[in-house]
C-alpha positions as protocol buffer text, in pm:
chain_id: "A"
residue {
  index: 1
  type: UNK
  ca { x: 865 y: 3823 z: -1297 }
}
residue {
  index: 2
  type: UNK
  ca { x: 997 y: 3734 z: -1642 }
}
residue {
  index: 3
  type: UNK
  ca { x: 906 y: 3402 z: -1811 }
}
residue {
  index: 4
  type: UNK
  ca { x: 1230 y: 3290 z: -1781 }
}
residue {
  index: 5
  type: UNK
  ca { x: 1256 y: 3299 z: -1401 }
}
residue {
  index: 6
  type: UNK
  ca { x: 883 y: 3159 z: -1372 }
}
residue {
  index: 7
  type: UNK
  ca { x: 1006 y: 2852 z: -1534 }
}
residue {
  index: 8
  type: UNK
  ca { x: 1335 y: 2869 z: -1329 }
}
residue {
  index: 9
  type: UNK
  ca { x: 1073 y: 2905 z: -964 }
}
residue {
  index: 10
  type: UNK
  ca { x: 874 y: 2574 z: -1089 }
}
residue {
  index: 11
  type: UNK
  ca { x: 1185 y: 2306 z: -1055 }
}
residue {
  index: 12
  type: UNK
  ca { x: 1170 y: 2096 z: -789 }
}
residue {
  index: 13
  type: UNK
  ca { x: 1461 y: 2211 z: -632 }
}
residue {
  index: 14
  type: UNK
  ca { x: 1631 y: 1919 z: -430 }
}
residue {
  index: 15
  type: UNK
  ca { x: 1498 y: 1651 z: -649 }
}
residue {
  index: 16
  type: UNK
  ca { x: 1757 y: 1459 z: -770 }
}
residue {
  index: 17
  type: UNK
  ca { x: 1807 y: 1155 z: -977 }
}
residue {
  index: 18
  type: UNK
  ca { x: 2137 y: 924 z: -1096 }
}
residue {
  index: 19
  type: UNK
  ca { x: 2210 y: 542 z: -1158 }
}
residue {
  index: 20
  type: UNK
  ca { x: 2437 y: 359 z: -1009 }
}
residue {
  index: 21
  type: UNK
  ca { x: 2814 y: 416 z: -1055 }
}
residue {
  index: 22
  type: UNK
  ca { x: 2725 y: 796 z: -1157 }
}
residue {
  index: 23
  type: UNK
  ca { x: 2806 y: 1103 z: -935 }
}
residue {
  index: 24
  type: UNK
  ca { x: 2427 y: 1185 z: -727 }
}
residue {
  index: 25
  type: UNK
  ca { x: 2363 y: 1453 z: -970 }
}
residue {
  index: 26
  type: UNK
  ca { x: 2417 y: 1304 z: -1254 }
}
residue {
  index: 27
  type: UNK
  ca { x: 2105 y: 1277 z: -1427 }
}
residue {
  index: 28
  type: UNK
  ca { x: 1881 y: 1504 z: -1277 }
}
residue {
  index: 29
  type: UNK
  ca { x: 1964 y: 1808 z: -1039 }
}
residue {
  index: 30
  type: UNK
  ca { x: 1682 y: 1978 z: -880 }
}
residue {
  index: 31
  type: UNK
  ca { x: 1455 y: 1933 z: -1103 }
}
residue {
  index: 32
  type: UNK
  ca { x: 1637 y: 1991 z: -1429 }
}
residue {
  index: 33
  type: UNK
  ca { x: 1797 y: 1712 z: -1615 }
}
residue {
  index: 34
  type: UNK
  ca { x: 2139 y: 1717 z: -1595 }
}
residue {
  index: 35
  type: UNK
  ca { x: 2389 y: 1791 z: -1884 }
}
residue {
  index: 36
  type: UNK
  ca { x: 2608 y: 1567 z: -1790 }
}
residue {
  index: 37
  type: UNK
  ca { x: 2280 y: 1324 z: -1893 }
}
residue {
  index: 38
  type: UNK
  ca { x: 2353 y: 1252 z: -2227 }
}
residue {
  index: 39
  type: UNK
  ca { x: 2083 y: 1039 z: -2429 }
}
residue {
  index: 40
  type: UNK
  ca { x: 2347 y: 920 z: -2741 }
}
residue {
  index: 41
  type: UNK
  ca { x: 2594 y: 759 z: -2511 }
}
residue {
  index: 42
  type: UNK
  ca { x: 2649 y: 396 z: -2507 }
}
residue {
  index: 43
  type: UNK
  ca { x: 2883 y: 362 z: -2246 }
}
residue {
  index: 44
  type: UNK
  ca { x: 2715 y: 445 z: -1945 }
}
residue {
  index: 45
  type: UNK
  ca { x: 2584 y: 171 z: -1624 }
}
residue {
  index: 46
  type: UNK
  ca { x: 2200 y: 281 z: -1773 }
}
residue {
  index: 47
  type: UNK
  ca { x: 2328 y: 94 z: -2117 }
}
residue {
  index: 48
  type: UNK
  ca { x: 2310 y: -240 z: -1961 }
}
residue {
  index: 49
  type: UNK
  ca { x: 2195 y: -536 z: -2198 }
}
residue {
  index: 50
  type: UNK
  ca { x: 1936 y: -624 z: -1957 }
}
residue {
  index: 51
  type: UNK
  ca { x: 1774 y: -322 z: -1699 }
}
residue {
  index: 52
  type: UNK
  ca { x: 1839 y: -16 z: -1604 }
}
residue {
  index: 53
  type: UNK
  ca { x: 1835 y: 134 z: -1242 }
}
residue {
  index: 54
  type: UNK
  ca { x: 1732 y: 507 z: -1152 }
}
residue {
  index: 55
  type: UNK
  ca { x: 1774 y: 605 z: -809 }
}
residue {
  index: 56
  type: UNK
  ca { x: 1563 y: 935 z: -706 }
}
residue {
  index: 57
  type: UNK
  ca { x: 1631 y: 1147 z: -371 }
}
residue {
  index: 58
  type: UNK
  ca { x: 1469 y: 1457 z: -163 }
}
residue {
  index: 59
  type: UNK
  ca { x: 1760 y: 1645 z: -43 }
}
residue {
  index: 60
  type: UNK
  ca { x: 1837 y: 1686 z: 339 }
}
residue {
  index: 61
  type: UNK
  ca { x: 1580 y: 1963 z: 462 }
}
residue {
  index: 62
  type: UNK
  ca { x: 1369 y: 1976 z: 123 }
}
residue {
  index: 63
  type: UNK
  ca { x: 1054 y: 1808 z: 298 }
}
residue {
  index: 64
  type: UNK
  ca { x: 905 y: 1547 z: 83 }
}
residue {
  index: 65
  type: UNK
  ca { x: 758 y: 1558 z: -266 }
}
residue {
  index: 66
  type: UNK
  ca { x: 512 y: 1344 z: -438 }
}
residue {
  index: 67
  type: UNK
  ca { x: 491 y: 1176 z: -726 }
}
residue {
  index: 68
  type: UNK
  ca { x: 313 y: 1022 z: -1025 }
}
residue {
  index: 69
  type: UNK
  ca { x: 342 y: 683 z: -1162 }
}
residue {
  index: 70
  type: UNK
  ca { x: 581 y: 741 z: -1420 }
}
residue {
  index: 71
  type: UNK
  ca { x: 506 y: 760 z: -1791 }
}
residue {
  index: 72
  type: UNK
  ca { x: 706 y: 508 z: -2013 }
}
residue {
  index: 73
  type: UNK
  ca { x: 720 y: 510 z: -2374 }
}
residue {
  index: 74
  type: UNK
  ca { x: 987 y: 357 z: -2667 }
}
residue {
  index: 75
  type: UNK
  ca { x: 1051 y: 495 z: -3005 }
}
residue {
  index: 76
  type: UNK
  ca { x: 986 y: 141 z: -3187 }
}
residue {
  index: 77
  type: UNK
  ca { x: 838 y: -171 z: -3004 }
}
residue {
  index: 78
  type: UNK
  ca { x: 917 y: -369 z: -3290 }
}
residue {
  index: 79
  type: UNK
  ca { x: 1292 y: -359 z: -3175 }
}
residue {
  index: 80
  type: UNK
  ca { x: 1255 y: -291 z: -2778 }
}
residue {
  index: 81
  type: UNK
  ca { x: 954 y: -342 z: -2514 }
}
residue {
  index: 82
  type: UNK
  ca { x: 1006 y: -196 z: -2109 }
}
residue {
  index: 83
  type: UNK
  ca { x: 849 y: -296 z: -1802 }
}
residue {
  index: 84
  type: UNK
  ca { x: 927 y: -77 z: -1487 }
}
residue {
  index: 85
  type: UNK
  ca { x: 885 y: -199 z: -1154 }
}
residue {
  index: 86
  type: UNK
  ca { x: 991 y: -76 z: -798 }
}
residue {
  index: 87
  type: UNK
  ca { x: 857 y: 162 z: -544 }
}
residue {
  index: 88
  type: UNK
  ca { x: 989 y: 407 z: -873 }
}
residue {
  index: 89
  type: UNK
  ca { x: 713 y: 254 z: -1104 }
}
residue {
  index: 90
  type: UNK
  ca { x: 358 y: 352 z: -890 }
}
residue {
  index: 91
  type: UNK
  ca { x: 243 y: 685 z: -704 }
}
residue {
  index: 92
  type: UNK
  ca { x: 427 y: 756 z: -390 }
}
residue {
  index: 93
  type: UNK
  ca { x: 557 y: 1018 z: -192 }
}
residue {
  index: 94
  type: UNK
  ca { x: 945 y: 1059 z: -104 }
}
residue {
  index: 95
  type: UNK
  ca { x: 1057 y: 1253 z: 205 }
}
residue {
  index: 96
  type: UNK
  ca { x: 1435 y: 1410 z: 255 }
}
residue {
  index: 97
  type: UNK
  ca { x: 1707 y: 1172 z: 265 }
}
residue {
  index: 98
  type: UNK
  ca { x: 1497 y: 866 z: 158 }
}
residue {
  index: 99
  type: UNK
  ca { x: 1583 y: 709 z: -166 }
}
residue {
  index: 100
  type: UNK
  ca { x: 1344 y: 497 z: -407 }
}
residue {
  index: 101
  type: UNK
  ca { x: 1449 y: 281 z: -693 }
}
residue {
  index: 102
  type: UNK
  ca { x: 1299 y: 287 z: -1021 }
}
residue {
  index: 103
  type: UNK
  ca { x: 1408 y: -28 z: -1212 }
}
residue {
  index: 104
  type: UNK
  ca { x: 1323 y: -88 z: -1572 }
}
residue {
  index: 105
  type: UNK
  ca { x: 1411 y: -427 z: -1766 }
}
residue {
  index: 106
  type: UNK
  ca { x: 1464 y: -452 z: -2146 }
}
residue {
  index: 107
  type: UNK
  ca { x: 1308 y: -682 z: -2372 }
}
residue {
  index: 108
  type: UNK
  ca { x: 1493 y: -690 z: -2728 }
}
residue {
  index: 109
  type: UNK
  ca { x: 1296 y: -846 z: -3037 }
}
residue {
  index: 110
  type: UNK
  ca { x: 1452 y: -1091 z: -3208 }
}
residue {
  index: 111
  type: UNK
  ca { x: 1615 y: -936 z: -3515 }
}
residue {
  index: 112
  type: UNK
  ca { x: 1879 y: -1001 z: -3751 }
}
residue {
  index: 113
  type: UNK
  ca { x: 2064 y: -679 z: -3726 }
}
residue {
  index: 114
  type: UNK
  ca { x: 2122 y: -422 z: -3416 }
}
residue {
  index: 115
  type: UNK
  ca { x: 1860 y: -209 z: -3368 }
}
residue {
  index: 116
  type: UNK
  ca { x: 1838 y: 148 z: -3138 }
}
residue {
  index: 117
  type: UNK
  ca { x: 1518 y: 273 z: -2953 }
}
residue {
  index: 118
  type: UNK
  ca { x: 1488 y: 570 z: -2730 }
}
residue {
  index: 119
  type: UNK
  ca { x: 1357 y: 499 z: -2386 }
}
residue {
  index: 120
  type: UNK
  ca { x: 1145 y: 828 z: -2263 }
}
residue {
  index: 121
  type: UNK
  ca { x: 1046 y: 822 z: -1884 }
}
residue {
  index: 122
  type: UNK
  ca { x: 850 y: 1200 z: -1741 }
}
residue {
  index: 123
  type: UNK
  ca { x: 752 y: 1193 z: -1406 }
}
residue {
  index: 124
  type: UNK
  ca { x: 489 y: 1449 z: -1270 }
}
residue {
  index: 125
  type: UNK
  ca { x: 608 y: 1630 z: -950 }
}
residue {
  index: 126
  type: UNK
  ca { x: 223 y: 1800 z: -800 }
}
residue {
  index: 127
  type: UNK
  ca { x: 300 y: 2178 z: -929 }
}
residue {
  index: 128
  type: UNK
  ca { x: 580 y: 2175 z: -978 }
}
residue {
  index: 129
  type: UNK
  ca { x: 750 y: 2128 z: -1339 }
}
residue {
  index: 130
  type: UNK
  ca { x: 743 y: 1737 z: -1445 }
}
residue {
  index: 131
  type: UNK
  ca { x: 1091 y: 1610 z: -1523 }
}
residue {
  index: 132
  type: UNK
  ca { x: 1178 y: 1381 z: -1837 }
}
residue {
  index: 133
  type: UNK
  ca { x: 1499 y: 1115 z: -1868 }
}
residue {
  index: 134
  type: UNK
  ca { x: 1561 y: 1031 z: -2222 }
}
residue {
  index: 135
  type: UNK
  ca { x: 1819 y: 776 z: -2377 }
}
residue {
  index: 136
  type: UNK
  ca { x: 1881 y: 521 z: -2671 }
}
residue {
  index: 137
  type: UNK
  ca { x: 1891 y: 200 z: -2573 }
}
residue {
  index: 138
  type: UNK
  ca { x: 2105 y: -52 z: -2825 }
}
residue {
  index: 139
  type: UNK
  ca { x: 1939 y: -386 z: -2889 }
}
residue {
  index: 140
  type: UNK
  ca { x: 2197 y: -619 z: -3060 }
}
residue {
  index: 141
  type: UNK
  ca { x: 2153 y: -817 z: -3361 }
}
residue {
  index: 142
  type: UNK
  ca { x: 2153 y: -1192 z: -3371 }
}
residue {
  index: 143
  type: UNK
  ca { x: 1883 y: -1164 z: -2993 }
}
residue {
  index: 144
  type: UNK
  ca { x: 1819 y: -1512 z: -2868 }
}
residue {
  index: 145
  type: UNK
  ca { x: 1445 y: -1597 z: -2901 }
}
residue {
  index: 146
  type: UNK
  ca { x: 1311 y: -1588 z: -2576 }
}
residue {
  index: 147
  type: UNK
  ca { x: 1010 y: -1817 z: -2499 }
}
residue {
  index: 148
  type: UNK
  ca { x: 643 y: -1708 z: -2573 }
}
residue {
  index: 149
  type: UNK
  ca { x: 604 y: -1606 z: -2216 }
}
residue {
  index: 150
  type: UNK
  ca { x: 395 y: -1706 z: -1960 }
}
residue {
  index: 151
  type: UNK
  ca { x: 63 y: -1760 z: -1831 }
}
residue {
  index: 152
  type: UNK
  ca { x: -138 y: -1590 z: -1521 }
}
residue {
  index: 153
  type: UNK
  ca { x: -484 y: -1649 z: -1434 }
}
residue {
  index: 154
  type: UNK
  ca { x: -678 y: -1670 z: -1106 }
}
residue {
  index: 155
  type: UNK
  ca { x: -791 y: -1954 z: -944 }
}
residue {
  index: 156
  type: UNK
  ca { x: -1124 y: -1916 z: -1070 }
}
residue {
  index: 157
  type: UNK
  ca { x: -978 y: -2020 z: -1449 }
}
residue {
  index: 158
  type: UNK
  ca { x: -981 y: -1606 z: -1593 }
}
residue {
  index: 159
  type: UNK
  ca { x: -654 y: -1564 z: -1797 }
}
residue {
  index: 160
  type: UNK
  ca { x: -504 y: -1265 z: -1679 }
}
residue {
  index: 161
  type: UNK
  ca { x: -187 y: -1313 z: -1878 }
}
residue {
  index: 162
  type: UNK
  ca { x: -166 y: -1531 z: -2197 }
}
residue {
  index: 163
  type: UNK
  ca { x: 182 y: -1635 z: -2330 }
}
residue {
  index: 164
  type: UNK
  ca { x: 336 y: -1281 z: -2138 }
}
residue {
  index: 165
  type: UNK
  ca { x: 44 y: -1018 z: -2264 }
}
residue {
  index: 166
  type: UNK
  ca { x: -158 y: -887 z: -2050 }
}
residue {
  index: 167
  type: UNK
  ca { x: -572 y: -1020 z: -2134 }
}
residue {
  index: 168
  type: UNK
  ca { x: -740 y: -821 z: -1813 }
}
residue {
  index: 169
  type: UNK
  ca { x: -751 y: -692 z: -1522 }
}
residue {
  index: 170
  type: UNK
  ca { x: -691 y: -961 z: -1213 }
}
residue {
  index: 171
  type: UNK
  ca { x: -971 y: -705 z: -1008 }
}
residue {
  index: 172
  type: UNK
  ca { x: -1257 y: -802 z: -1240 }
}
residue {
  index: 173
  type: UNK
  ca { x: -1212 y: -1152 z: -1060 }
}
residue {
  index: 174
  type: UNK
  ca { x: -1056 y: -1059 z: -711 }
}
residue {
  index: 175
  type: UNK
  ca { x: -1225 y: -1024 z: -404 }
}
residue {
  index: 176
  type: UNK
  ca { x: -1003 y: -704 z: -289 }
}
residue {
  index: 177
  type: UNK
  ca { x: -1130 y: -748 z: 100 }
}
residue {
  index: 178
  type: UNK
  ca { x: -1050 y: -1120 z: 99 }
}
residue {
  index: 179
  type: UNK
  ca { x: -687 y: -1156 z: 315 }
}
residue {
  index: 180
  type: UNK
  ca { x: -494 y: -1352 z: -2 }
}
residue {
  index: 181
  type: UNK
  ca { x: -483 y: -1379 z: -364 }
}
residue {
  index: 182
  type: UNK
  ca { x: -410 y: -1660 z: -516 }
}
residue {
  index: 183
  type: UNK
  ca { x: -267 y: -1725 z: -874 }
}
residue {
  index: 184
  type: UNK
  ca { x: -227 y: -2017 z: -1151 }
}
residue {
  index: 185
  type: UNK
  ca { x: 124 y: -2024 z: -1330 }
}
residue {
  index: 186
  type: UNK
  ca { x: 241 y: -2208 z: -1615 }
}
residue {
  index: 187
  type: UNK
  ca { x: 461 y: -2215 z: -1938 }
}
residue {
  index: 188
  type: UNK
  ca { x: 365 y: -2437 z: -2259 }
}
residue {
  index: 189
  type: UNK
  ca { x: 805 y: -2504 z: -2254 }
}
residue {
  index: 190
  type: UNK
  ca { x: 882 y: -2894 z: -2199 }
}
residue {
  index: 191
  type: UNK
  ca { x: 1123 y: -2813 z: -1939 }
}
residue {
  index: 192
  type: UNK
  ca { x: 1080 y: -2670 z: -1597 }
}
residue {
  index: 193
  type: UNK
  ca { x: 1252 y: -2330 z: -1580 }
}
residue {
  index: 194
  type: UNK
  ca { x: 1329 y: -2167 z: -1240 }
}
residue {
  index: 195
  type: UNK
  ca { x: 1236 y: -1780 z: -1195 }
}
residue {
  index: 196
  type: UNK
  ca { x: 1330 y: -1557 z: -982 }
}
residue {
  index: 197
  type: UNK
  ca { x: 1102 y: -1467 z: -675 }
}
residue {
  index: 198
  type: UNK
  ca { x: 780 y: -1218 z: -821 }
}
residue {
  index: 199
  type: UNK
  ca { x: 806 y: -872 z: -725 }
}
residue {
  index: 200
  type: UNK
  ca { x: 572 y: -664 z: -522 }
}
residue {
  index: 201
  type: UNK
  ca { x: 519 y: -281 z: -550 }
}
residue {
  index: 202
  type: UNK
  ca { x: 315 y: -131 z: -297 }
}
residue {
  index: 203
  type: UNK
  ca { x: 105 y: 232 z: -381 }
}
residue {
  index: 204
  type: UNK
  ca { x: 53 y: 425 z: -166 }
}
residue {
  index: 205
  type: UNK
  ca { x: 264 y: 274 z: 136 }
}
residue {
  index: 206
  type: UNK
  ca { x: 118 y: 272 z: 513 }
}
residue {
  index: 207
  type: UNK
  ca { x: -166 y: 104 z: 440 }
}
residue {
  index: 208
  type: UNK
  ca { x: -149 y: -244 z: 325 }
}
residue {
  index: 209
  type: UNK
  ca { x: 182 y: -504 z: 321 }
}
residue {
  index: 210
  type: UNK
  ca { x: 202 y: -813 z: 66 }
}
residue {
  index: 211
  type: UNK
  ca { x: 446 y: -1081 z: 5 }
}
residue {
  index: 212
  type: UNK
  ca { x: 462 y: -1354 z: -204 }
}
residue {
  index: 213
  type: UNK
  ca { x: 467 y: -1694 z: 5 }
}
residue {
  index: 214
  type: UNK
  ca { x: 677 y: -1898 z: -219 }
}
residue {
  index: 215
  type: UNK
  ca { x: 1092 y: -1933 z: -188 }
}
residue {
  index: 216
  type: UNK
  ca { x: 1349 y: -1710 z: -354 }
}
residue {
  index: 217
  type: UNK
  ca { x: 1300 y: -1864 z: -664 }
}
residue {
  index: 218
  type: UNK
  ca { x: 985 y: -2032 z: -809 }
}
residue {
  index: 219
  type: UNK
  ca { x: 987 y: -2363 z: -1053 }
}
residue {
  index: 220
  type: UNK
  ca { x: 784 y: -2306 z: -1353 }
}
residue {
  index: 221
  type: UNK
  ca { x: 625 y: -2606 z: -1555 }
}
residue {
  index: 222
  type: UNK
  ca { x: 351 y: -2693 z: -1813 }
}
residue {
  index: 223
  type: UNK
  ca { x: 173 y: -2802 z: -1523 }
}
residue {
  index: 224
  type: UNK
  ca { x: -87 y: -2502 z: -1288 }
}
residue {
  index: 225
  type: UNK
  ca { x: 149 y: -2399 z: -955 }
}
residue {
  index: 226
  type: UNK
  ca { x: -59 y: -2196 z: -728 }
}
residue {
  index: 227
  type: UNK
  ca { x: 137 y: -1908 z: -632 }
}
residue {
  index: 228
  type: UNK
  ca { x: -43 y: -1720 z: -325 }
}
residue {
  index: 229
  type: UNK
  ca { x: -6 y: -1357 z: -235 }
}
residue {
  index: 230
  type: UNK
  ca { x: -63 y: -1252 z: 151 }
}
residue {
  index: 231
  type: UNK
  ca { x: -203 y: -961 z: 214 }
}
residue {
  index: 232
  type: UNK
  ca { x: -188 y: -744 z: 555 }
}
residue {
  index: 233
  type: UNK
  ca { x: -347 y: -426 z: 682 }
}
residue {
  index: 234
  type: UNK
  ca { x: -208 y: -176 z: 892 }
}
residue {
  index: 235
  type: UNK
  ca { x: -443 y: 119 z: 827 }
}
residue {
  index: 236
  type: UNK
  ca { x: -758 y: 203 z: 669 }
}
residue {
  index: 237
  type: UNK
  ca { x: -777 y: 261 z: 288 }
}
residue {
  index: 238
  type: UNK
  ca { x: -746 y: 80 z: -51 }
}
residue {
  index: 239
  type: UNK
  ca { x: -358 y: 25 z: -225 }
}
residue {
  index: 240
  type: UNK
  ca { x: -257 y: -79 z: -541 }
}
residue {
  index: 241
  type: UNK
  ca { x: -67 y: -381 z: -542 }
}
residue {
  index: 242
  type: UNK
  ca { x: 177 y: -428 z: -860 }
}
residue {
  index: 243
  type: UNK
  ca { x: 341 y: -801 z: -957 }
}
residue {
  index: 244
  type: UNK
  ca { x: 632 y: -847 z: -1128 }
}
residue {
  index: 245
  type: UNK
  ca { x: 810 y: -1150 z: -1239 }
}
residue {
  index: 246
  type: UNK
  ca { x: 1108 y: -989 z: -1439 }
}
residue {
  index: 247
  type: UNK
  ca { x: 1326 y: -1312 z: -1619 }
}
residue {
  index: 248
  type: UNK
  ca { x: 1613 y: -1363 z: -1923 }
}
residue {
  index: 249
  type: UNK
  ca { x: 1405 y: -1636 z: -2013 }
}
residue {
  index: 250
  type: UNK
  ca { x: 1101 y: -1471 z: -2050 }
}
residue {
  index: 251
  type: UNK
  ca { x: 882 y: -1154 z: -2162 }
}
residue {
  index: 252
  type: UNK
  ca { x: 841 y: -936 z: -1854 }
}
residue {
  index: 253
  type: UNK
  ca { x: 531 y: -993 z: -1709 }
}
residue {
  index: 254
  type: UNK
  ca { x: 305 y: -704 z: -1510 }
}
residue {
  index: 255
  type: UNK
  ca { x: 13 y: -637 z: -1382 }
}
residue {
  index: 256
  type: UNK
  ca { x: -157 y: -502 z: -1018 }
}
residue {
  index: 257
  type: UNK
  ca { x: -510 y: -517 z: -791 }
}
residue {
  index: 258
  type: UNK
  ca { x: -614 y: -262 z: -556 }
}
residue {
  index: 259
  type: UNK
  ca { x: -630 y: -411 z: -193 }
}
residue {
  index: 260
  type: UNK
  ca { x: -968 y: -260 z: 5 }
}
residue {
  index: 261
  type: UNK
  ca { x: -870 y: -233 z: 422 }
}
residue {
  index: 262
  type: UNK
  ca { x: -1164 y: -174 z: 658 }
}
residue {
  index: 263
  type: UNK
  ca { x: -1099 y: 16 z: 1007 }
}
residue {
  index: 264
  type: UNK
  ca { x: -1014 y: -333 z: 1130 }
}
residue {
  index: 265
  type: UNK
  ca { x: -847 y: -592 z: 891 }
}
């Protein structure tokens, strides 16, 4: 066998990846990035001012195919930051004709002129070959300045997130077998803003389900709201629990536990 078709036998063949509004294999087609994918354009649905959706498939009769978190990285952080979230963002496995989302949402610094930064995201696929999206993403000049961020810490009074960076780790200060977590919110702003509902990625699935028992939207003052997060077995094993809260208003904040279940929970 010849280099050239052992690289050609290690693509995931049936592993495919677009966005929405593009043709299925538009970005990736099993296993190879597409060359219809092209990183310099700026008029494509993955452009967006805001986020960017991937959607990644198994083919009908390809089995199933796991996954690695994804890694993220961007040219220059002084003009762009990313946050990914979605069943897309953690470990998981995908079986034939299931779909998962991988959404990622744009922060631009504030800057006087426009300003490009290429977006990398490589996802490792077990043995087989890993598989890389690349684009530029535009930031424009003349950004709004969007507030300082926000503020996360546990009940106990650890900051976990100071002004929308990440401090530490919310395990050093969670009881993992305890049923609920429960968080402190605020922003130093004068007014109350309203967010949308925080987002919940679950790794791997089958074992533990969480949701966050507030409405659709949550009100955010200068004043603590305790924002609780319900936790509920359905088989043994531990699961790492990823919260979002993804805002125009706001730097994307991120951050995740791992959720113990015994035999009987």
């Amino acid at each position: 066998v010849t280099p050239y078709i052992m690289q050609i036998l290690c693509k995931r063949k049936g592993f495919t990846v677009t966005a929405p509004g593009l043709s299925p294999d538009y970005v990736v087609l099993n296993g190879v990035t597409s060359e219809k994918w092209s990183k310099d354009s700026q008029d494509l649905p993955h452009t967006s001012a805001s986020d960017t959706v991937f959607i990644m498939r198994i083919a009908n009769h390809m089995g199933s195919q796991e996954y690695s978190s994804p890694q993220l990285s961007v040219s220059n952080e002084e003009i762009l930051e990313a946050v990914s979230v979605t069943e897309g963002a953690a470990e998981a496995n995908i079986v034939d004709q299931e779909t998962h989302e991988l959404h990622l949402y744009y922060h631009c610094q504030t800057r006087d002129e426009p300003g490009n930064a290429t977006v990398k995201v490589t996802y490792s696929l077990g043995s087989y070959d890993p598989v890389s999206l690349e684009w530029i993403k535009t930031c424009p000049g003349g950004v709004e300045v969007k507030k300082s961020g926000l503020t996360i810490s546990s009940v106990q009074g650890f900051i976990i997130v100071a002004d929308g960076k990440l401090q530490t780790t919310l395990e050093l200060y969670l009881n993992t077998t305890e049923p609920n977590a429960r968080l402190l919110i605020h922003t130093s702003a004068s007014e109350p803003e309203i967010l949308p509902k925080p987002v919940l990625t679950i790794s791997p699935r089958g074992i533990v389900r969480a949701r966050v028992l507030t409405n659709n939207t949550l009100l955010v003052t200068n004043t603590a709201q305790l924002i609780r997060v319900e936790h509920q077995c359905i088989s043994k094993g531990s699961a790492n629990v990823r919260f979002s809260i993804l805002s125009d208003k706001f730097r994307p904040v991120e951050f995740s536990w791992t959720k113990e279940c015994g035999t009987f929970c």
